[in-house]
C-alpha positions in Angstrom: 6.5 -21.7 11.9 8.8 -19.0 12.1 7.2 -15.2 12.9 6.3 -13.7 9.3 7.4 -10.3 8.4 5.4 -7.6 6.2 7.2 -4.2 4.8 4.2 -1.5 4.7 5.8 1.7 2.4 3.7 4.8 4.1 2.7 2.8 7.5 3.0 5.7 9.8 -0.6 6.9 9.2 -3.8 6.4 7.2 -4.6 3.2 5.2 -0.9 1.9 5.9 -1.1 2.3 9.5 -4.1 0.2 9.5 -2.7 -2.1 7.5 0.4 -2.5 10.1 -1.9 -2.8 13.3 -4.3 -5.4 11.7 -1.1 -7.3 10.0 0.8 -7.3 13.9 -2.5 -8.1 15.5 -2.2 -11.8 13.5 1.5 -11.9 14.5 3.3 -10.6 11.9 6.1 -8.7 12.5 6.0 -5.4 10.3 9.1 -2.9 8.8 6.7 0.0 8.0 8.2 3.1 6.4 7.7 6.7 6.6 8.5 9.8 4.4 7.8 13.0 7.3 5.8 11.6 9.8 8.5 9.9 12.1 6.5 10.7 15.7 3.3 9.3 13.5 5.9 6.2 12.8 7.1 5.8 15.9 3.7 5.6 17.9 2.7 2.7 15.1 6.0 1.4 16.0 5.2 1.2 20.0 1.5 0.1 19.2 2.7 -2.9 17.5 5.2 -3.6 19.9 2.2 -3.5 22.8 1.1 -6.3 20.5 3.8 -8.7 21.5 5.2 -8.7 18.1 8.6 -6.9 16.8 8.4 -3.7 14.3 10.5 -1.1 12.9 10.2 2.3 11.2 12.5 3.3 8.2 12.3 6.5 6.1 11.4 6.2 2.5 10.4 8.5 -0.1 9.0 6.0 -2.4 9.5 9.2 -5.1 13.4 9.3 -5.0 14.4 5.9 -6.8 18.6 7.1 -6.0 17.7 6.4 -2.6 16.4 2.4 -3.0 19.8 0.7 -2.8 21.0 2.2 0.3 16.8 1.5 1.6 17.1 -1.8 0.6 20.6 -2.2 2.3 19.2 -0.7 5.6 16.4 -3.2 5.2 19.1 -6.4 5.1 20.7 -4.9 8.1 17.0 -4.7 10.2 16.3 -8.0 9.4 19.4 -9.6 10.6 19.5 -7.6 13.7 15.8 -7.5 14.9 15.0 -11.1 13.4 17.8 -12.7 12.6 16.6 -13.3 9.0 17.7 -12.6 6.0 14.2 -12.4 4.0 10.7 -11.2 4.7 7.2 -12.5 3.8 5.1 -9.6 2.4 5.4 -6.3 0.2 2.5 -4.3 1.0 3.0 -1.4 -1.9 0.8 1.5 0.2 2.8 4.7 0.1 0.7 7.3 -2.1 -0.3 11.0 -1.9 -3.6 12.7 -3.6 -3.7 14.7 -6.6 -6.4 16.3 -7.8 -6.4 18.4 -10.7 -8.4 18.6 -14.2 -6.6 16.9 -17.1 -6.8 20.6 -18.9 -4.5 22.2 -16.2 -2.5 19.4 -15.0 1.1 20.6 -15.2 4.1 18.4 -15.8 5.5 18.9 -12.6 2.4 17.5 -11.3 2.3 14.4 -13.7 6.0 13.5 -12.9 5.6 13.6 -9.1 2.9 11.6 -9.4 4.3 9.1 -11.9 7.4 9.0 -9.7 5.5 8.5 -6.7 2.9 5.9 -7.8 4.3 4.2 -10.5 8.1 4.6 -10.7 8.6 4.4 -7.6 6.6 1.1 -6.4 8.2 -0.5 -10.1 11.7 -0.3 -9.2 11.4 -0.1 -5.4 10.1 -4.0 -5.8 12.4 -4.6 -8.1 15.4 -3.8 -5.8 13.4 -6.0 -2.7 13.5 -9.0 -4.8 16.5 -10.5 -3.6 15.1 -10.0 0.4 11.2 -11.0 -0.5 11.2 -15.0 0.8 10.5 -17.6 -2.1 6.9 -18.5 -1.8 6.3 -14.5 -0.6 3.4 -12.3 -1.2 3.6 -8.8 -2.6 0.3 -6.6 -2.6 0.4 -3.3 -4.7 -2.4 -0.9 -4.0 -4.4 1.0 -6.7 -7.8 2.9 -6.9 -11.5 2.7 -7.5 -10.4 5.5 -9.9 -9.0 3.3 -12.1 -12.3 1.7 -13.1 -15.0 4.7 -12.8 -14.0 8.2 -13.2 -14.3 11.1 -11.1 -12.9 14.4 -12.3 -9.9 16.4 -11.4 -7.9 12.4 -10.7 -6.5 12.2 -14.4 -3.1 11.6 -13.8 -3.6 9.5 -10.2 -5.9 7.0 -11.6 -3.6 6.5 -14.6 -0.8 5.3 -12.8 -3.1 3.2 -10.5 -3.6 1.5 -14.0 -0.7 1.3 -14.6 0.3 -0.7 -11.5 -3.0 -3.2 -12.0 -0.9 -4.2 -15.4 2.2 -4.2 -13.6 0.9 -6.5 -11.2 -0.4 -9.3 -13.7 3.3 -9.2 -15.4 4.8 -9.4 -11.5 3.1 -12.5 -11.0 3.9 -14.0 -14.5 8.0 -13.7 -14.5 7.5 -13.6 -10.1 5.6 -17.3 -10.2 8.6 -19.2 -10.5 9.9 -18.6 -7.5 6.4 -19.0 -5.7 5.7 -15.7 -5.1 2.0 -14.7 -5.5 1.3 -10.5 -6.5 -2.1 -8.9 -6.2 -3.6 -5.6 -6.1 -6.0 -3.8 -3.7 -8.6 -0.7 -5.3 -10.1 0.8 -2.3 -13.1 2.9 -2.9 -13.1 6.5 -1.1 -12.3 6.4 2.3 -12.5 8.6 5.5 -8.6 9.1 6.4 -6.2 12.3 6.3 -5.4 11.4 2.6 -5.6 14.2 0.0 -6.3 16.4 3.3 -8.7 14.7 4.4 -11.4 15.7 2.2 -13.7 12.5 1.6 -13.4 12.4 5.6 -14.2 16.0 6.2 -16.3 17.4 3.5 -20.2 16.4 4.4 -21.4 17.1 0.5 -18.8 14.6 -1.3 -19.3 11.9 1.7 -22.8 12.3 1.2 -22.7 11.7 -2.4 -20.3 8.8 -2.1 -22.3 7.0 0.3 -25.1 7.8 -1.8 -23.6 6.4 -5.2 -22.3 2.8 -2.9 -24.1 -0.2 -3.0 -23.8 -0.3 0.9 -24.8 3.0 1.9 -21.9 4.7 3.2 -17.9 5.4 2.6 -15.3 3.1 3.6 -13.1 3.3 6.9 -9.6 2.9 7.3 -10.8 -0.8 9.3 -12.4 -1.9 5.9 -9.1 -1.7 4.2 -6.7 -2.8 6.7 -8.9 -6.0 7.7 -9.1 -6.9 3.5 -5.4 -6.3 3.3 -4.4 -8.9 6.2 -6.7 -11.0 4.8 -5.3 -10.8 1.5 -2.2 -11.6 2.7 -3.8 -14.8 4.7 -2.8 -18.4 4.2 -6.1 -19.0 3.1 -5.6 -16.8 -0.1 -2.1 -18.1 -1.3 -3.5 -19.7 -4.2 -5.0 -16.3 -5.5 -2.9 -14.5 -7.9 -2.6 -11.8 -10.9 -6.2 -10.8 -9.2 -7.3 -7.0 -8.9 -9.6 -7.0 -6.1 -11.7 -3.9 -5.4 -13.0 -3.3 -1.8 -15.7 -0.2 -2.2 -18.3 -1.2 -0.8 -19.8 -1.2 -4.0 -19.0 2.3 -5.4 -20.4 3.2 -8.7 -21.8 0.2 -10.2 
């Protein structure tokens, strides 16, 4: 069986990076992307490589939909020269930034970026990889706990989250014919740098997570990245359409 290959959007740090480590520790080659952080990408890069397995790191902003084709294009030409393919196995759909703001003063300049950056972005982005994701492929958007229980001030966030668990069910409707399988993971709150770090690194709101999670505590970066890889496991092929939350039990 030929070396399977994941594209991680946002892999040079956080939940992504994870992601990329725990997919190349299985043997999976990975194309991760990165939007500022190339030194961030380019230790992932040589991480994976002290793996034994191949990787490379492409800049993306998943926000800027004008630059897709020539992503896509650069994506062909990685393929073909680091793998001598022509397709890849998995779309892991990771790149995100935080917004928090309440509904009453969120502006349209926030809304936009947001929609642009969550939704817009991950809709057309897998549109344009459909002709380079392998028949029988496996493409994993990412949402939020947010888009089940509220918390306020994430308005506009968890809305396109729920946006892209819909998305996902059509995906695998009009995707199934050509065997391709597309989920979505909700993480709960978890200690990483994202929305600066503030689930990590303020002790009140960590302590009220943990306390409002069936299992005590808030998640870690390992809790994602180890579902994720095995999400994207043999074993699971046969799941589809599914939104699968991994909180820990948050709010229930």
């Amino acid at each position: 069986m030929s070396e399977r290959i994941a594209l991680v959007t946002g892999g040079s740090r956080g939940l992504g990076k994870n992601a990329a480590l725990k997919l190349a520790a299985k043997g999976t080659g990975i194309i991760l992307t990165y939007h500022s952080s190339q030194k961030e990408a380019r230790d992932v890069v040589h991480q994976i490589e002290e793996k034994g397995v191949k990787a490379v790191a492409l800049p993306l902003n998943v926000g800027d939909v004008a630059s897709f084709e020539r992503f896509v294009s650069e994506v062909r030409s990685q393929l073909k020269h680091v793998w001598q393919r022509d397709s890849f196995d998995y779309l892991l759909n990771n790149a995100g930034t935080g917004l928090y703001a309440p509904y009453a003063e969120t502006t349209e300049a926030q809304f936009d970026d947001a929609m642009n950056i969550h939704f817009k972005g991950p809709f057309f982005l897998t549109q344009g990889l459909l002709p380079v994701i392998k028949d029988g492929g496996r493409i994993l958007n990412v949402s939020s706990g947010l888009a089940r229980f509220t918390q306020p001030g994430s308005s506009a966030y968890a809305a396109m989250k729920g946006a892209m668990e819909v998305l996902t069910r059509y995906q695998a409707k009009e995707l199934g014919a050509r065997g391709i399988s597309v989920n979505v993971i909700a993480p709960g709150a978890i200690e990483t740098d994202f929305g600066g770090g503030r689930v990590r690194d303020n002790e009140q709101l960590n302590q009220m997570i943990a306390s409002q999670t069936a299992l005590g505590r808030v998640g870690l970066p390992d809790d994602i990245g180890d579902a994720i890889a095995a999400l994207l496991s043999d074993e699971l092929g046969w799941m589809n359409a599914q939104r699968i939350e991994v909180s820990g039990g948050m709010f229930l």
